[in-house]
N, CA, C and O atoms as CSV, one atom per row, in Angstrom:
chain,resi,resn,atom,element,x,y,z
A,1,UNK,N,N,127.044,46.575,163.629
A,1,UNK,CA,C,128.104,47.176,162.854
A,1,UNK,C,C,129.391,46.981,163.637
A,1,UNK,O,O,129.522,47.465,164.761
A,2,UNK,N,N,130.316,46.288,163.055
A,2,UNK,CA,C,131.556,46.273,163.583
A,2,UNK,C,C,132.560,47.880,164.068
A,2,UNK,O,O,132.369,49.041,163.706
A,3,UNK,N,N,133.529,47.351,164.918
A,3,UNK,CA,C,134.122,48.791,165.285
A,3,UNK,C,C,135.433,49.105,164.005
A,3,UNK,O,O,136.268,50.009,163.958
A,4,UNK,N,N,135.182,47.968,163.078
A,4,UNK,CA,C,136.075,48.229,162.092
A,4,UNK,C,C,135.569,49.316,160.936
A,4,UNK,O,O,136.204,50.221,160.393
A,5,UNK,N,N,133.928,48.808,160.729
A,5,UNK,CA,C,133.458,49.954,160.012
A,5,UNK,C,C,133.265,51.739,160.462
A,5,UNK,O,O,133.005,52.662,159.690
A,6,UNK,N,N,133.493,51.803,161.952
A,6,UNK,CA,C,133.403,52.882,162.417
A,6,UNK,C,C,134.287,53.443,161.988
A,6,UNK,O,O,134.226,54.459,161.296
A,7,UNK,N,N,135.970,52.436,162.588
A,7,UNK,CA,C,137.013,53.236,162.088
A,7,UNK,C,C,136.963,53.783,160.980
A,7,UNK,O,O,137.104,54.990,160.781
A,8,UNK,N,N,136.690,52.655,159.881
A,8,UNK,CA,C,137.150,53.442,157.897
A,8,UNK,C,C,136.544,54.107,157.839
A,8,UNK,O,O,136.993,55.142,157.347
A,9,UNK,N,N,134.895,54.129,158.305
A,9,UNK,CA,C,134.550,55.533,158.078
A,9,UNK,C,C,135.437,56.604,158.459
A,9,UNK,O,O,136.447,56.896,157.819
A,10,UNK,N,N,135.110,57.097,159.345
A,10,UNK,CA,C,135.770,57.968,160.420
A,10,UNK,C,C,137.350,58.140,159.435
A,10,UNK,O,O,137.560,59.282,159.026
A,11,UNK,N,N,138.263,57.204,159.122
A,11,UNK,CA,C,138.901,57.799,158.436
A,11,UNK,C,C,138.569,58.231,156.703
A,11,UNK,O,O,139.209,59.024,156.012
A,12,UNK,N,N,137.928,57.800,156.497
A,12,UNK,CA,C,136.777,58.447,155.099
A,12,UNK,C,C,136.821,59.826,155.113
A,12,UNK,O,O,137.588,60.549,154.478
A,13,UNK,N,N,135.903,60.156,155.916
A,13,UNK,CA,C,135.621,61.598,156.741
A,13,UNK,C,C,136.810,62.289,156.489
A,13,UNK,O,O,137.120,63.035,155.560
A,14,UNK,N,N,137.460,61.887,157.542
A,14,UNK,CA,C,139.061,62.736,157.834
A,14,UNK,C,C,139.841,62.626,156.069
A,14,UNK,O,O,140.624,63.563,155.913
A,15,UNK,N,N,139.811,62.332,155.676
A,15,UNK,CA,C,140.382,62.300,153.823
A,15,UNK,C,C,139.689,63.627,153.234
A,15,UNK,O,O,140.104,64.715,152.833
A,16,UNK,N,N,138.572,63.080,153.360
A,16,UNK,CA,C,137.441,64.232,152.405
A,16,UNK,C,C,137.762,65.281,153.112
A,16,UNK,O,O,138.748,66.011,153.010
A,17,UNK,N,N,136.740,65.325,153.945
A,17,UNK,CA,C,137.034,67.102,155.142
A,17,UNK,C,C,138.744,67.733,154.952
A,17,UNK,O,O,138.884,68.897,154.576
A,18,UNK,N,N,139.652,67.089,155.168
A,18,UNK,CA,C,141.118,67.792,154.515
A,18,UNK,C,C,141.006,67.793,153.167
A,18,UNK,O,O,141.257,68.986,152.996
A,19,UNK,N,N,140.768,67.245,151.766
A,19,UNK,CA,C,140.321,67.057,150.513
A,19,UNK,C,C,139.512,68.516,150.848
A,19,UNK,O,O,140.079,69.525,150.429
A,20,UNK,N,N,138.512,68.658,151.412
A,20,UNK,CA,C,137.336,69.661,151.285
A,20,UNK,C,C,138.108,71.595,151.547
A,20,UNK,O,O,137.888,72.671,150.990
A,21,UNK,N,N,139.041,71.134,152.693
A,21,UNK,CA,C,139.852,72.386,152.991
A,21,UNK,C,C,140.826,73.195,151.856
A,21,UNK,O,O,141.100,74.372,151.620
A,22,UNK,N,N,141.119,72.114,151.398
A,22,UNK,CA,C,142.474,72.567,150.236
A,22,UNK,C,C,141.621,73.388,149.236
A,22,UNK,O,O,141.776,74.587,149.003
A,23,UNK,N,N,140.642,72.520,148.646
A,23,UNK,CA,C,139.803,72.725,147.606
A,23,UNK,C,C,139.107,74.358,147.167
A,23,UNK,O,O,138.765,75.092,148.094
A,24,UNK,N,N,138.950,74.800,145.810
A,24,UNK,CA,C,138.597,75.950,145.998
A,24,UNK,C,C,137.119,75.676,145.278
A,24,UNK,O,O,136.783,74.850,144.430
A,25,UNK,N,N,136.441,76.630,145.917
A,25,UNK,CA,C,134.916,76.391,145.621
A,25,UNK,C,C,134.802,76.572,144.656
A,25,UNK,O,O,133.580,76.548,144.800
A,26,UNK,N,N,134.943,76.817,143.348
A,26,UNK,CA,C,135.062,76.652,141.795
A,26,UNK,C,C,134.956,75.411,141.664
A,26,UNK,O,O,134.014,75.170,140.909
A,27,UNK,N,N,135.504,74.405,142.061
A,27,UNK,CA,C,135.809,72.798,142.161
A,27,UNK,C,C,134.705,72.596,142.477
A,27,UNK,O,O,134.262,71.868,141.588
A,28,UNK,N,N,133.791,72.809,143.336
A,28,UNK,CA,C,132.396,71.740,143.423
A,28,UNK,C,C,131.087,72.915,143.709
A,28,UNK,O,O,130.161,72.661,144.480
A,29,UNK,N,N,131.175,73.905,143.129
A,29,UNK,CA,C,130.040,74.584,142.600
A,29,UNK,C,C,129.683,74.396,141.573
A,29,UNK,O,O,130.471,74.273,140.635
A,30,UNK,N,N,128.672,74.335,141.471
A,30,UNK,CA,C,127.804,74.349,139.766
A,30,UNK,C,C,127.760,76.044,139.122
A,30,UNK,O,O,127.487,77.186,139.492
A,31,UNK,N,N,128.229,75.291,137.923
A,31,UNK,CA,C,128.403,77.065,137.143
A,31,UNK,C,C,127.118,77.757,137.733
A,31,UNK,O,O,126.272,77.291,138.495
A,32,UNK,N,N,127.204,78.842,137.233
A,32,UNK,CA,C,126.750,79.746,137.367
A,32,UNK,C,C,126.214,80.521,138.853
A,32,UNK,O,O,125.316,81.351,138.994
A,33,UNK,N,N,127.087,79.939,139.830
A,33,UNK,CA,C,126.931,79.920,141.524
A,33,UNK,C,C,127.858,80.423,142.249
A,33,UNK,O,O,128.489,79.734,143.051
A,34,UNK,N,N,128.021,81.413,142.108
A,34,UNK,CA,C,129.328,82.218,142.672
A,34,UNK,C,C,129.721,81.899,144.433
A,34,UNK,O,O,128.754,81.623,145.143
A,35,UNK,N,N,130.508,81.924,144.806
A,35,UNK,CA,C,131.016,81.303,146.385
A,35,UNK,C,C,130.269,82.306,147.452
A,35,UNK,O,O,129.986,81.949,148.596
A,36,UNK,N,N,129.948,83.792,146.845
A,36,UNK,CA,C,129.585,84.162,147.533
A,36,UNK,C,C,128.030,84.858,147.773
A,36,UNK,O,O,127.577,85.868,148.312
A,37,UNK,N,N,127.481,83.601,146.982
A,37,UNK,CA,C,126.285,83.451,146.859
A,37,UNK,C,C,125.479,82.875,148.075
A,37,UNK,O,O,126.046,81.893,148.556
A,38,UNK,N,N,124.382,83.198,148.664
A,38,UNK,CA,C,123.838,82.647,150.023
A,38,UNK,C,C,123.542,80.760,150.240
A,38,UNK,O,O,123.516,79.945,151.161
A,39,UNK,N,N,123.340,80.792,148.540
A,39,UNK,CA,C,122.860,79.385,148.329
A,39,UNK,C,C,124.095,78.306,148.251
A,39,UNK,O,O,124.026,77.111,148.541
A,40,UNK,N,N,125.397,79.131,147.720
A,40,UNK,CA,C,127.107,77.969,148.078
A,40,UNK,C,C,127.164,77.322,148.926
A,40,UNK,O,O,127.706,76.219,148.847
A,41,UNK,N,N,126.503,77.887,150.275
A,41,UNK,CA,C,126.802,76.471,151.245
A,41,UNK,C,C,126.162,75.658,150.962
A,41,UNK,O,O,126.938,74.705,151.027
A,42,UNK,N,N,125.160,75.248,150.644
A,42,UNK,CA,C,124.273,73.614,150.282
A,42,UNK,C,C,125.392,73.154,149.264
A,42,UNK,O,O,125.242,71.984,148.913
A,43,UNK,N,N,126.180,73.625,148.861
A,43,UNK,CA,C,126.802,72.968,147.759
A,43,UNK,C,C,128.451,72.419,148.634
A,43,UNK,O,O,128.970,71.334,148.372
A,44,UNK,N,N,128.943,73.240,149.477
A,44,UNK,CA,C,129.959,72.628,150.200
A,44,UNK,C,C,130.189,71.396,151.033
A,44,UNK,O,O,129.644,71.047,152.080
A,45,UNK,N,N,131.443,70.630,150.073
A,45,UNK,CA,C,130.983,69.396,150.664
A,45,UNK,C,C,131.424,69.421,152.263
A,45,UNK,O,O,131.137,68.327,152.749
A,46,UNK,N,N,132.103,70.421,153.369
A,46,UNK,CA,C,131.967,69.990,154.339
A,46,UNK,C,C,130.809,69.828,154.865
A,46,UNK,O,O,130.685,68.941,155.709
A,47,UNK,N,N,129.857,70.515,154.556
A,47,UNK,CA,C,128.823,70.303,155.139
A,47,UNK,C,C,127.895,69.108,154.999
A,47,UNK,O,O,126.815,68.858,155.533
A,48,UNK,N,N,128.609,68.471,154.158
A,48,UNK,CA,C,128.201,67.182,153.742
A,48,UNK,C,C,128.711,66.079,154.649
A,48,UNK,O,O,128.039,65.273,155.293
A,49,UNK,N,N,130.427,66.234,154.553
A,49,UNK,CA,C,131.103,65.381,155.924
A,49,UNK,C,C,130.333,65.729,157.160
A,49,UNK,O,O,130.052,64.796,157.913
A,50,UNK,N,N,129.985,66.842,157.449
A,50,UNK,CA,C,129.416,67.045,158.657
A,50,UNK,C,C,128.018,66.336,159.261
A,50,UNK,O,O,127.790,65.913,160.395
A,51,UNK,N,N,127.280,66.366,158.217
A,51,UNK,CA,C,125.906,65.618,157.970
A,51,UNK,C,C,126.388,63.950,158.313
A,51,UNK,O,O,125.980,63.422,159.347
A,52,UNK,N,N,127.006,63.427,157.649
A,52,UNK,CA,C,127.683,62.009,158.020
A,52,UNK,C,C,128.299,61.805,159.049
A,52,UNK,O,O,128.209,60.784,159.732
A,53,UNK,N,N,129.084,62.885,159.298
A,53,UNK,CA,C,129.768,62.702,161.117
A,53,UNK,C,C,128.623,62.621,161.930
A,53,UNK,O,O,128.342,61.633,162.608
A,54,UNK,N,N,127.935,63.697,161.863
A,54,UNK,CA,C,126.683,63.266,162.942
A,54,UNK,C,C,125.834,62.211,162.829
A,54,UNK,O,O,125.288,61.771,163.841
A,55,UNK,N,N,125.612,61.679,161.631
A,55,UNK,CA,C,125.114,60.910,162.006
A,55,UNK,C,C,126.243,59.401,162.634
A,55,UNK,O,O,126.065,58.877,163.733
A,56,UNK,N,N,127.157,59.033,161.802
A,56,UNK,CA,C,128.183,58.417,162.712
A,56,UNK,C,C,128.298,58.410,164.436
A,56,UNK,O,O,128.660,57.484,165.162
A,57,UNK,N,N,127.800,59.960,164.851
A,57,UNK,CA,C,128.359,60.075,165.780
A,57,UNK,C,C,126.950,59.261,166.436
A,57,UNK,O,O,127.146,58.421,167.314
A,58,UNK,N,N,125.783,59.498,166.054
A,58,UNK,CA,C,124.467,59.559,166.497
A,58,UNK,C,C,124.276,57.689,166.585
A,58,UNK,O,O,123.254,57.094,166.927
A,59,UNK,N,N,125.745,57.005,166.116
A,59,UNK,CA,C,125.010,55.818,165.958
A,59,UNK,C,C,125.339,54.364,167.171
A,59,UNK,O,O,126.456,54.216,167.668
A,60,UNK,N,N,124.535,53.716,167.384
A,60,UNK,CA,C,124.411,52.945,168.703
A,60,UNK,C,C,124.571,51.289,168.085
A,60,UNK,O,O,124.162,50.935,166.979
A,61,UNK,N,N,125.093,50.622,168.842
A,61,UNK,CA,C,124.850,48.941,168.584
A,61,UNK,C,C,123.388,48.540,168.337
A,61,UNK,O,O,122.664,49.137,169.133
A,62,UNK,N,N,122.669,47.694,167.465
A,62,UNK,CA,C,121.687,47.281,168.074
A,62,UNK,C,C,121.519,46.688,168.594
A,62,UNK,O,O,120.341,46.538,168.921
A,63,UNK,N,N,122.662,45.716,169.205
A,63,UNK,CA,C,122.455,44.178,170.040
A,63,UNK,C,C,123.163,44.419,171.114
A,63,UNK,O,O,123.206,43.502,171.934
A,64,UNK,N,N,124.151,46.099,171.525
A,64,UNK,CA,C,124.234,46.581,172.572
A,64,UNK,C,C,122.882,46.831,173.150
A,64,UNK,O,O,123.162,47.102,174.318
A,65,UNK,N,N,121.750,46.894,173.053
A,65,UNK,CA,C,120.976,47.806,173.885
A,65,UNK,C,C,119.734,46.741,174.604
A,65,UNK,O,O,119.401,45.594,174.303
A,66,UNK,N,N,119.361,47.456,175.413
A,66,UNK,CA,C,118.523,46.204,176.033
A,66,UNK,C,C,117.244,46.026,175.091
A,66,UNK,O,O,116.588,46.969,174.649
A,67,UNK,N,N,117.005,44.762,174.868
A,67,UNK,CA,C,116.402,44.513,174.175
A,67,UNK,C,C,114.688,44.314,174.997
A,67,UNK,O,O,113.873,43.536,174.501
A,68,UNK,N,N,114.357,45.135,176.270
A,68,UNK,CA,C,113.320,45.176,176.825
A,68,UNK,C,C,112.598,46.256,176.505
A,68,UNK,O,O,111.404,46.423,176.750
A,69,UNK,N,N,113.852,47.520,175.561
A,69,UNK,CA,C,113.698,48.998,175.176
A,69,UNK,C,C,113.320,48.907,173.700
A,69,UNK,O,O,114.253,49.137,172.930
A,70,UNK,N,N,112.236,48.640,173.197
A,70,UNK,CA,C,112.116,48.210,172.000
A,70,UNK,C,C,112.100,49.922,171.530
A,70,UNK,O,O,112.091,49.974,170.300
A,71,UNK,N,N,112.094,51.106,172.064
A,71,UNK,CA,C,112.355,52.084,170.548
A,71,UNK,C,C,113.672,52.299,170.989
A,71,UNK,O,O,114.206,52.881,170.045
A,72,UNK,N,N,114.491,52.162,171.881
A,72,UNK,CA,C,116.018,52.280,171.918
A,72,UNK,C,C,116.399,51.628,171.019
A,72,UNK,O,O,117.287,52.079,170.296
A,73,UNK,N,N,115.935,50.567,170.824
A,73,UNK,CA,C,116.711,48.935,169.810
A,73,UNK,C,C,115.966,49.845,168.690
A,73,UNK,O,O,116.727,50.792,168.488
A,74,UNK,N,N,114.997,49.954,168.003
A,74,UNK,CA,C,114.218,50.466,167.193
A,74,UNK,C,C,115.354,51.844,166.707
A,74,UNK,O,O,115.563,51.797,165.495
A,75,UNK,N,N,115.793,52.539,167.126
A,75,UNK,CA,C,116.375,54.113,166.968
A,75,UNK,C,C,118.042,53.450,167.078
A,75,UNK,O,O,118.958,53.937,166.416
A,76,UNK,N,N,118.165,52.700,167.682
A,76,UNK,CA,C,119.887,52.637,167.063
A,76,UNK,C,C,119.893,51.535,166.093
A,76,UNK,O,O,121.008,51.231,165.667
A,77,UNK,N,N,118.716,50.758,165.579
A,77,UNK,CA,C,118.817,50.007,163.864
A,77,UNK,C,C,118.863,50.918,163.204
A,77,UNK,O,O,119.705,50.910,162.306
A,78,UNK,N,N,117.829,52.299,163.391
A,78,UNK,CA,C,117.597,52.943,162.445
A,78,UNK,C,C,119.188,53.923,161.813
A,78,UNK,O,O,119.538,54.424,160.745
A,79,UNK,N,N,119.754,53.785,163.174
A,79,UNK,CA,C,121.170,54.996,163.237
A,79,UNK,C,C,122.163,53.931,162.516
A,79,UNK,O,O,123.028,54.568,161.916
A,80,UNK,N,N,122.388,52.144,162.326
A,80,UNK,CA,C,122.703,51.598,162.145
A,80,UNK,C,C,122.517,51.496,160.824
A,80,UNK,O,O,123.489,51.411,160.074
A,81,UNK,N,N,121.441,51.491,160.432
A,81,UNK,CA,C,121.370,51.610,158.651
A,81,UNK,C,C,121.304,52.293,158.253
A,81,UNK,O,O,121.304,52.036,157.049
A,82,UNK,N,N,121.184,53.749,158.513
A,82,UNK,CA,C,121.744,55.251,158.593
A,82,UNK,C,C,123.610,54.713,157.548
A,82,UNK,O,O,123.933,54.216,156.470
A,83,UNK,N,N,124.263,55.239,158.773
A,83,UNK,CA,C,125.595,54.669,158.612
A,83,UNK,C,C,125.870,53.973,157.676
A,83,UNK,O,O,126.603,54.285,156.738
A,84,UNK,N,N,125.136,52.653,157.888
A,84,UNK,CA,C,125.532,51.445,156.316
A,84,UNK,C,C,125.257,52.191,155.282
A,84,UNK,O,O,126.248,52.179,154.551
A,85,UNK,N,N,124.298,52.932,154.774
A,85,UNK,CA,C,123.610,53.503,153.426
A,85,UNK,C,C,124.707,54.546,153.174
A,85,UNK,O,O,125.221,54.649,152.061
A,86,UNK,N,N,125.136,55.478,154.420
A,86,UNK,CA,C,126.278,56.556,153.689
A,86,UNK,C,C,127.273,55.491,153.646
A,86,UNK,O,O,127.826,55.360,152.554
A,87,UNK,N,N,127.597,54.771,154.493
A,87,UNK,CA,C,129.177,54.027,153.496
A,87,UNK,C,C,128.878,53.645,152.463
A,87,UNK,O,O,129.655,53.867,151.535
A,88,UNK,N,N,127.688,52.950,152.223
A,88,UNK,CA,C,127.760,52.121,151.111
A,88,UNK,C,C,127.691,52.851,149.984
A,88,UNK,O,O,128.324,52.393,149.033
A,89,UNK,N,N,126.912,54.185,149.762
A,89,UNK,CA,C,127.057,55.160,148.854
A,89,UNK,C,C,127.592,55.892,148.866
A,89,UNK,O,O,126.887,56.896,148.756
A,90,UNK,N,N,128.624,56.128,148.946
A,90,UNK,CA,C,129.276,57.289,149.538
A,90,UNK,C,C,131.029,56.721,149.401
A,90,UNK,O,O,131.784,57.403,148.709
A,91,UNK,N,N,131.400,55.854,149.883
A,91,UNK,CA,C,132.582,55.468,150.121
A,91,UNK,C,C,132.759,54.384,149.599
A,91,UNK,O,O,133.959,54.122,149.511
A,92,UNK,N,N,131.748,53.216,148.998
A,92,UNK,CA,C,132.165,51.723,148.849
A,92,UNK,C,C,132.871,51.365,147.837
A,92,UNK,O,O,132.986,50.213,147.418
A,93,UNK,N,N,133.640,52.852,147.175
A,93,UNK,CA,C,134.157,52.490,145.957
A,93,UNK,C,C,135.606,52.489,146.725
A,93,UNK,O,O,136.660,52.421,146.092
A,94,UNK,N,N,135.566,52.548,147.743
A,94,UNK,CA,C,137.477,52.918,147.966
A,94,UNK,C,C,138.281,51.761,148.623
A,94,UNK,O,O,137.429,50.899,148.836
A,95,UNK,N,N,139.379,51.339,149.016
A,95,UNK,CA,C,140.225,50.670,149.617
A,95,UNK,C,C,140.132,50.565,151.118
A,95,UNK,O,O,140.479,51.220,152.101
A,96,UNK,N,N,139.427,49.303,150.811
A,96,UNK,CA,C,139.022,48.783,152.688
A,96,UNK,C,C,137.462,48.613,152.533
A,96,UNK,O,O,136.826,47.996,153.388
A,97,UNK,N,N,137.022,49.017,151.730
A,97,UNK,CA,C,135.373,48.955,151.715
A,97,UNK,C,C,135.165,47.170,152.260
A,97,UNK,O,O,136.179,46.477,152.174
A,98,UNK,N,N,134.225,46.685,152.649
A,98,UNK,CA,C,133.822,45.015,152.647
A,98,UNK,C,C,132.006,45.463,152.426
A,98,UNK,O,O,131.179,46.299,152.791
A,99,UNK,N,N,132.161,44.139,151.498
A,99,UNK,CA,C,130.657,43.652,151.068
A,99,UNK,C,C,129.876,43.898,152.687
A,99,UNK,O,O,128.912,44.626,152.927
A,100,UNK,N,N,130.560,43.138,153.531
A,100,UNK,CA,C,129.590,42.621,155.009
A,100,UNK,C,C,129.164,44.105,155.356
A,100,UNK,O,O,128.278,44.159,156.209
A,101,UNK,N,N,129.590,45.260,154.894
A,101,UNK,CA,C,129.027,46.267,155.900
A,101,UNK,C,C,127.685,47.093,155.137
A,101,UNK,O,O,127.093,48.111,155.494
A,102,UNK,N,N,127.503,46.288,154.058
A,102,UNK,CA,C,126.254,47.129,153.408
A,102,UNK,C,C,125.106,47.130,153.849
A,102,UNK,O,O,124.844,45.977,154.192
A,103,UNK,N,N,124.133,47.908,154.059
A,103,UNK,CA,C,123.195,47.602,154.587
A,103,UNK,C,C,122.165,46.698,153.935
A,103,UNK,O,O,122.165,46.504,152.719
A,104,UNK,N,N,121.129,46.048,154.910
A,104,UNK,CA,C,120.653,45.105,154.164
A,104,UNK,C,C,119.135,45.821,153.824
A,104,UNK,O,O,118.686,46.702,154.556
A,105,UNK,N,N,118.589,45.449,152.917
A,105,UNK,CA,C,117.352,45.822,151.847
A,105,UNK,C,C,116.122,45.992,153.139
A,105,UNK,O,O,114.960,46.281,152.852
């Protein structure tokens, strides 16, 4: 994964998460789910950016790592197509997206 896709993510993130602050929870609750219901947070999307930051954060080169460490290499593909799958669903509709960063099948 290039350090270009890190960036757009990463600024992805930073859009939504401020998008997410302004926002009043009426906006992305499902009727009948009041804000101060126990079950509203599964529905807040920071906690959604948050889920994607970590894993972003969680994610490694695979052709950085020594390739003598086969579950190191093994666990940062996996953090690697992690990443590709939330951009690609998640963000690939927006300005800056590229085909090259989708993950592959």
């Amino acid at each position: 994964m290039s350090d270009a896709l890190v960036a757009w993510l990463r600024a992805q993130l930073d859009a939504d998460e401020a998008a997410a602050a302004q926002s009043d929870p009426a906006s992305w609750l499902p009727v009948g789910i009041s804000p101060s219901s126990r079950i509203a947070a599964a529905y807040d999307p920071r906690r959604v950016i948050g889920m994607h930051r970590a894993a972003l954060d969680a994610w490694q080169d695979p052709d950085a790592n020594d390739v003598r460490d086969q579950a190191a290499y093994d666990a940062a593909c996996e953090a690697d197509w992690t990443v590709r799958v939330i951009a690609a669903t998640a963000y690939s509709g927006r300005t800056g997206w590229r085909e090259e960063w989708a993950p592959e099948a």
